[in-house]
N, C-alpha and C positions, 0 to 999 in steps of 0.2 A: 504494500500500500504506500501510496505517494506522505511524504510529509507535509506539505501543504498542499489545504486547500482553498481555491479563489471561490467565491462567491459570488455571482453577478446577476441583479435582478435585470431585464430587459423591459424595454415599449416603445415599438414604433421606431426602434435604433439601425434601419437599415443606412442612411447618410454615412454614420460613424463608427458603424458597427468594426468592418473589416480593418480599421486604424488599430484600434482597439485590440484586438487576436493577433492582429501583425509582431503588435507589442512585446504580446506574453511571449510568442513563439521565439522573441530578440532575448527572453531573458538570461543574463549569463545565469543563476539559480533556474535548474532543468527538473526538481524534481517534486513537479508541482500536477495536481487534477483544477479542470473549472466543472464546477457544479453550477446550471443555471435554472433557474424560474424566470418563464415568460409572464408577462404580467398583462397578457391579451391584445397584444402585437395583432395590425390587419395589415402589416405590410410587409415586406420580403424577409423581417428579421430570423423568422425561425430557419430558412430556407438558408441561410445564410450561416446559423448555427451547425444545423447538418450536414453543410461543407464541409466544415472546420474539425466538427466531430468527424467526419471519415477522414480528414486528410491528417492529425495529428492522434485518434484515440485518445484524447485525454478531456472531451467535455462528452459531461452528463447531463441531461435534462430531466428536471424534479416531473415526474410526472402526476398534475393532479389536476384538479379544474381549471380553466384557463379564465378565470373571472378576473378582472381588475381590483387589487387590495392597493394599491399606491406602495410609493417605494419601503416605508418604514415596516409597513406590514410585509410587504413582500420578499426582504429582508430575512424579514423575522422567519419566517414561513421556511427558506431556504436552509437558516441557522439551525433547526428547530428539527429537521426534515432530512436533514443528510446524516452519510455514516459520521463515525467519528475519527475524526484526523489530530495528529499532535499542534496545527498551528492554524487558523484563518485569516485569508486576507480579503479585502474587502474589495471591489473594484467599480467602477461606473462605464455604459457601454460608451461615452464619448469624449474617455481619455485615452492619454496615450503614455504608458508605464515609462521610464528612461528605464534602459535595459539592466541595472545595476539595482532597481528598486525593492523588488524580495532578496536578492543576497544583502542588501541593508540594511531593510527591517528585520533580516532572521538572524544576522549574527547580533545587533540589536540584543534580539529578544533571547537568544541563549544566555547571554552574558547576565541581561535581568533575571534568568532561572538559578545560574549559577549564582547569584547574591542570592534570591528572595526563596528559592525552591519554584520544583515545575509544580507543585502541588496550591500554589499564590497565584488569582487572577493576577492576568498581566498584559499589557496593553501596550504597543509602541507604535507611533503614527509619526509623519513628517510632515516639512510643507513640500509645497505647489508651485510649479514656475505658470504661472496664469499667462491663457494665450488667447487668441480671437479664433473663430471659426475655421482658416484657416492653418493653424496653431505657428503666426506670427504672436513674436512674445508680446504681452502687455506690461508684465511686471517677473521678474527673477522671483520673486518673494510674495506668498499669497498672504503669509502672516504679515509683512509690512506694509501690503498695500489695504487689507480690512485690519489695522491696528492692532491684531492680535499678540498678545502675550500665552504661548502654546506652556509656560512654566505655572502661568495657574490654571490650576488642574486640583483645587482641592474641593472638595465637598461643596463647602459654600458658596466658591464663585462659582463651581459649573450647571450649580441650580440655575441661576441665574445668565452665565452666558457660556453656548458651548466655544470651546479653543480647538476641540476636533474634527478631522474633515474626513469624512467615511472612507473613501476613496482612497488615500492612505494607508488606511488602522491593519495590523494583522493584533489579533489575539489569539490566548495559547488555548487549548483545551480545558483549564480549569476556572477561564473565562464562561467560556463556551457552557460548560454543563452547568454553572450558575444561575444561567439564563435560562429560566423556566418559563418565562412569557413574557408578555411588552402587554403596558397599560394598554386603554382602547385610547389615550388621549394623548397615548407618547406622541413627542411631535415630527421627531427624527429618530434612525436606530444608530446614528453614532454619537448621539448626544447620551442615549438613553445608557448606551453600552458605557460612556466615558464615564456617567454618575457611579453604575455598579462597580467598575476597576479602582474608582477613585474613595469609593464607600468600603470595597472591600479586598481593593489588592493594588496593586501600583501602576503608573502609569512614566512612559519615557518618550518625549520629545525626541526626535532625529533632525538635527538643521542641518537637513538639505533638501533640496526639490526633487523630490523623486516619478513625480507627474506631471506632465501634461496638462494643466488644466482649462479645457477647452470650453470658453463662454460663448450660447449662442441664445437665440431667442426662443429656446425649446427647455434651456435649461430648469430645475425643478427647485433648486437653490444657487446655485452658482456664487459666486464672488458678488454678493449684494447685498447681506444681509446677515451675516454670524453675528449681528449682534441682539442683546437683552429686549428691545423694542418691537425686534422685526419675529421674534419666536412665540412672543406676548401676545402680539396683535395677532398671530396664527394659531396661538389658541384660543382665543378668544371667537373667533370667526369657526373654532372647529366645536366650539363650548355651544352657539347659536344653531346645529345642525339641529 
C-alpha cells in the first residue's frame, strides 16, 4: 500500500483538470494513491479522470451517489470513506503542485512524529505562490499578500481566523481517525481540520510555496477572503438557510 494519500474533491474541473494530474505525475515523492469524489461534474471531468486512472493506476474513485454536498462536505465524505493510509494530502482540481511539494510536506511531517510520536494528531501545511488563470505569478507569497501570520495556529485565534489553506495540508493518520464527523455548519474542512490539530495535536508551518495557486472567477475561496469577517458573514448567510 502507497504511503500517501491525495484527496481530491472535483466539479465541473475539466478547464484545469489535466494541469493538475500533470502535477502529481512531476512529483519527485513517487509513492503516493489519489483517491477522488466527484461532486456531480456535467462536464468532461470524470472522463478525464478515467484517462488518468488507466494511464498511471494510481486514482480511485469513491464510488457512491453522485449528489452535490459542496466542497467541505465533500471532503469530509472522501476523508471518512477511504482505506487507511499512514499520511493525507489535501489537493484542489485547479492547482498546480511544484514538483518538490509532498517530498516537503513528508519529511516535514516525519520529523514532527519523531519529536511529538506518530500516535499525536499532526498537521503540516505551507504557503502559495498565487497566480492568474493563466498561472502568470500575482504574488511569490499567499500568506503576505492576505496578511497572514500561518504561526498563529493556537486555539483561540483559529476560532476566529483560519491561517490554513486546504490545498496545502497533509495530515498523519492519527489526525485522520480523530475525525469522526464535520458539524452541518462547518464552514470549511481545512479550517475545521486546523481547530482539531490545534485543540489536540500540533500543527507546523513550511515557508515555502509549494503550489500553484490559480485565481479564476470559478474559484470557491481563493485568495479573497481568509479573513475573520469574510467566514462570519458565510455563516451567517448558511445560519438563514
Amino acid at each position: 500500500m502507497s504511503e500517501v494519500c491525495i484527496i481530491l474533491s472535483t466539479f465541473n474541473g475539466e478547464k484545469y483538470l489535466n494541469d493538475f494530474l500533470n502535477s502529481l505525475s512531476n512529483q519527485t515523492y513517487k509513492d503516493w494513491v489519489l483517491f477522488v469524489r466527484d461532486d456531480g461534474s456535467v462536464d468532461n471531468t470524470l472522463s478525464i479522470l478515467e484517462d488518468f486512472k488507466k494511464k498511471t493506476g494510481k486514482l480511485f474513485i469513491l464510488e457512491e451517489p453522485k449528489h452535490n454536498l459542496g466542497a467541505c462536505k465533500s471532503f469530509f465524505a472522501l476523508l471518512t470513506n477511504i482505506p487507511n493510509f499512514k499520511y493525507y494530502a489535501f489537493a484542489d482540481q485547479d492547482d498546480v503542485w511544484l514538483d518538490f511539494k509532498l517530498e516537503e510536506s513528508l519529511n516535514t511531517m516525519k520529523e514532527l512524529e519523531n519529536t511529538y510520536g506518530e500516535c499525536t494528531p499532526l498537521l503540516v501545511h505551507t504557503d502559495l505562490k498565487v497566480v492568474d488563470k493563466d498561472l502568470k505569478t500575482i504574488s511569490d507569497s499567499f500568506w503576505r499578500y492576505q496578511n497572514i501570520n500561518p504561526y498563529k495556529n493556537s486555539l483561540n485565534y483559529l476560532i476566529l481566523q483560519n491561517t490554513i489553506t486546504g490545498c496545502t495540508m497533509l495530515i498523519n493518520n492519527s489526525l485522520r481517525d480523530f475525525i469522526k464527523s464535520i458539524p452541518n455548519k462547518a464552514i470549511m474542512h481545512d479550517w475545521w481540520l486546523g481547530l482539531m490539530a490545534s485543540a489536540f495535536g500540533k500543527i507546523k508551518p513550511i515557508e515555502k510555496s509549494t503550489v500553484l495557486y490559480r485565481q479564476h472567477s470559478s474559484n470557491d475561496t481563493g485568495a479573497k477572503g481568509y479573513s475573520a469577517s469574510y467566514f462570519i458573514n458565510r455563516f451567517l448567510k448558511e445560519k438563514k438557510k
